[in-house]
C-alpha positions in Angstrom: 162.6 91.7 43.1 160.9 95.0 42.1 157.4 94.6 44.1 154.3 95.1 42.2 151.6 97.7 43.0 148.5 96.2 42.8 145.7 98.3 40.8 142.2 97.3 42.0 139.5 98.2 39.9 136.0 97.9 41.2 132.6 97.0 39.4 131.1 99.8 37.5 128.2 98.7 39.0 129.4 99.5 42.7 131.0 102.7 44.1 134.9 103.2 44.6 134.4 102.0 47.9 134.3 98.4 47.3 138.3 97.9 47.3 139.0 100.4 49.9 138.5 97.3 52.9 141.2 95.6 50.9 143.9 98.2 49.9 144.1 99.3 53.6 144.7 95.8 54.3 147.9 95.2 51.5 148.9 99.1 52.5 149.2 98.0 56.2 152.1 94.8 54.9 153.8 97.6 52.8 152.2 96.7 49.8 151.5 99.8 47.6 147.7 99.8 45.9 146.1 102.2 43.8 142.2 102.1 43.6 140.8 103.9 40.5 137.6 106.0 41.2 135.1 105.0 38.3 131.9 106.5 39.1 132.2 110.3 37.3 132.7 108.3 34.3 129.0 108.0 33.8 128.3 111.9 34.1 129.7 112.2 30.9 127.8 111.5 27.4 130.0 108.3 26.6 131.1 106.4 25.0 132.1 104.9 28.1 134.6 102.1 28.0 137.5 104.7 26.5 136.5 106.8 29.5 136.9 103.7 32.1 139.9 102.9 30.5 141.6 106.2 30.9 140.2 106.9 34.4 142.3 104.1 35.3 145.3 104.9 33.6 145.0 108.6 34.5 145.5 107.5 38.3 148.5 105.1 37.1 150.1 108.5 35.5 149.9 110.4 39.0 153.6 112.2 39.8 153.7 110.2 43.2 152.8 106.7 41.2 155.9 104.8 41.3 157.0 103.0 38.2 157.1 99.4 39.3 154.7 96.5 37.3 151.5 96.7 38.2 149.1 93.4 38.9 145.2 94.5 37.8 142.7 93.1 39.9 139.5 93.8 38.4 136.2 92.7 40.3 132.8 91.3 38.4 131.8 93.5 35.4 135.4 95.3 35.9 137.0 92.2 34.2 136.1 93.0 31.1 138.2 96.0 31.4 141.3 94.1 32.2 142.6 93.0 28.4 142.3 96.4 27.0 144.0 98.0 30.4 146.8 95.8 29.6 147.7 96.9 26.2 146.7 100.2 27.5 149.5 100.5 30.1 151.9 98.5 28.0 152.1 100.3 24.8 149.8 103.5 25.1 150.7 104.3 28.5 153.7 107.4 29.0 155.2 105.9 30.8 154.6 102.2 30.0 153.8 100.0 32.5 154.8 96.3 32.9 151.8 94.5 33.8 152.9 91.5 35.8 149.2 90.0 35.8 145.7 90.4 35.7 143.4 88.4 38.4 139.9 88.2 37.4 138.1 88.7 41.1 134.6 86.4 40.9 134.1 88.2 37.0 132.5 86.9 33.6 135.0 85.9 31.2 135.6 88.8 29.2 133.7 88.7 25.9 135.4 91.2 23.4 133.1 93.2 21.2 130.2 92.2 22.6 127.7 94.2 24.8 126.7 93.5 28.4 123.1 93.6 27.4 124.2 90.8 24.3 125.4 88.5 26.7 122.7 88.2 28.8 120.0 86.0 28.7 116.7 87.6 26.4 115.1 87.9 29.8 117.3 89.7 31.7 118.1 91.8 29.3 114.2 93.0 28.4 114.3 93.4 32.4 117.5 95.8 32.1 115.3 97.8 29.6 112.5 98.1 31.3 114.2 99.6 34.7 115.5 102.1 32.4 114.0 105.7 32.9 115.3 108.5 31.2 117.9 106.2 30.0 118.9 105.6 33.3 119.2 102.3 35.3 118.1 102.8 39.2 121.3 101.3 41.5 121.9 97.7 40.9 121.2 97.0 44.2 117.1 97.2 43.3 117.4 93.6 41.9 118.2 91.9 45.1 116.3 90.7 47.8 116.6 93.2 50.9 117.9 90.5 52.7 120.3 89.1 50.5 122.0 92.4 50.9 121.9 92.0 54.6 123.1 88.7 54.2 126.6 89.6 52.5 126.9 92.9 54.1 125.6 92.6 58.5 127.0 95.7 59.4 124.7 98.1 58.8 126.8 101.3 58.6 128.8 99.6 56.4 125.6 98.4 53.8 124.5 101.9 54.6 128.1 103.0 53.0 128.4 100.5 50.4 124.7 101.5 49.2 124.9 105.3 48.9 127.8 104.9 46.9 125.8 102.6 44.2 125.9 104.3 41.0 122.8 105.1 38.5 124.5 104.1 35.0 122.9 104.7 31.7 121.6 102.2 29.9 123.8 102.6 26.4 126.8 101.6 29.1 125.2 98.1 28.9 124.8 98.5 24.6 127.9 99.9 24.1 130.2 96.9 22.5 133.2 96.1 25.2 137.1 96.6 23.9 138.1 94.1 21.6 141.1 93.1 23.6 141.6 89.6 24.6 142.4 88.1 27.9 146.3 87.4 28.3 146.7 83.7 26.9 149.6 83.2 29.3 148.7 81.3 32.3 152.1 82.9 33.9 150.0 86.1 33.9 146.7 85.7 34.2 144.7 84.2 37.6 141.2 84.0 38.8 139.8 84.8 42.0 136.9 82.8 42.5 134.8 84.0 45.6 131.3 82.9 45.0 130.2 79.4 44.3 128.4 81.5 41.4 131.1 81.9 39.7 132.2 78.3 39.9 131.4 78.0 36.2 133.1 80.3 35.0 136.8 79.2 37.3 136.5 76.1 35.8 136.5 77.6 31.9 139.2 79.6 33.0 141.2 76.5 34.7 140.4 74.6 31.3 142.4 77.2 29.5 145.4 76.1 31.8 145.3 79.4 33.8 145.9 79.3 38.0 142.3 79.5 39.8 142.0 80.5 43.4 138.8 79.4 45.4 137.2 81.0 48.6 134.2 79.6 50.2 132.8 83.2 50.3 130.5 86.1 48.7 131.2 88.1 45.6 131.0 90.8 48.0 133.0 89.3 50.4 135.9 92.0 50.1 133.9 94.2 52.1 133.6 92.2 54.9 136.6 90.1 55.0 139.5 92.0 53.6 142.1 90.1 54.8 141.5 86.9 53.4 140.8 88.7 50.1 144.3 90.4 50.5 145.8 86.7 51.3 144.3 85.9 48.1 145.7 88.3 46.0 149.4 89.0 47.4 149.4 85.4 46.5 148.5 85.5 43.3 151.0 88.5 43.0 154.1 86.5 44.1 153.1 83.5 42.1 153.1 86.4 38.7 156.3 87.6 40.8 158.1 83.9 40.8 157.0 83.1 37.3 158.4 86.3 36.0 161.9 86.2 37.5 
């Protein structure tokens, strides 16, 4: 069985540093992981999902990538990448890449063609306006509590870390429409990683639509602080896509 190398892509939102707890883990049991730096995306004038898209598959087209299916793992707002990476790597990609499965890692259920700011509540998304300056949104962080923060992240050179790598994204990221690609509709393929009881809506949409959901009494932040139960989580996921595929 040809292993998969599992492609973590983090939040827009949060730096490249998120996944980095987690890939050392798999890398430690042999697993190979690629982790796709998203971040100088938004020094550029946009549009940004193309750009997303391609920073990803830009790190899959590296000489020292091997070609072996790949399982996406994309965390919060990175889910709605997922569907369009897929066709991306399976028929736009040189090479192509067989994408075993996508895990959707405590994210909203992609809604192609729609905006983030369109599928927010009025309220929240008049608030996303207003922190706006220049057309620039401050780090998501400045909409939590300070010690919420502390909460899901106690070490403080880690927060400290975590925080300096926080993005300020432009606001036309969150009006800009997302790809029109759909989720995979094969439950052999596609999983959800639910680690916040947050999320707990959304697992159970996804479970309704007959696809595998995987619960963890955790934090949606909880890879940076417990990798290897988040690692447990997804190399089982990736045998599971593994077993269903052979």
């Amino acid at each position: 069985m040809n292993q998969a190398e599992l492609v973590l892509v983090h939040d827009p939102l949060a730096g490249d540093l998120f996944w980095q707890p987690v890939a050392g883990a798999l890398r430690v049991r042999g697993r190979t992981v690629s982790v796709p730096s998203l971040t100088a995306v938004f020094d550029t004038a946009g549009p940004y999902y193309p750009e997303l898209l391609d920073a990803v598959a830009r790190r899959l087209a590296a000489p020292s990538a091997p070609a072996a299916p790949v399982v996406l793992a994309g965390h919060s707002a990175a889910g709605a990448l997922l569907p369009a990476l897929r066709e991306l790597l399976t028929r736009g990609h040189r090479p192509p890449r067989t994408v075993a499965g996508t895990v959707y890692v405590d994210a909203p259920w992609p809604l192609p063609g729609r905006s983030g700011l369109a599928a927010l509540p009025p309220e929240q998304a008049a608030r996303l306006r207003e922190l706006a300056e220049d057309g620039v949104l401050p780090p998501w962080d400045i909409c939590f509590a300070e010690q919420d923060l502390i909460d899901a992240i106690p070490d403080p050179v880690l927060r400290d870390r975590f925080r300096a790598g926080l993005p300020r994204l432009p606001l036309a990221y969150f009006q800009e429409p997302a790809p029109a690609a759909v989720p995979d509709p094969d439950p052999a393929r596609t999983a959800y990683l639910r680690l916040s009881p947050r999320y707990e809506e959304t697992a159970m949409r996804v479970e309704a639509l007959g696809h595998r959901v995987l619960r963890r009494t955790a934090h949606h932040l909880s890879p940076l602080t417990d990798p290897e139960a988040t690692a447990d989580a997804l190399e089982k996921l990736a045998l599971r896509f593994a077993l269903r595929s052979a």
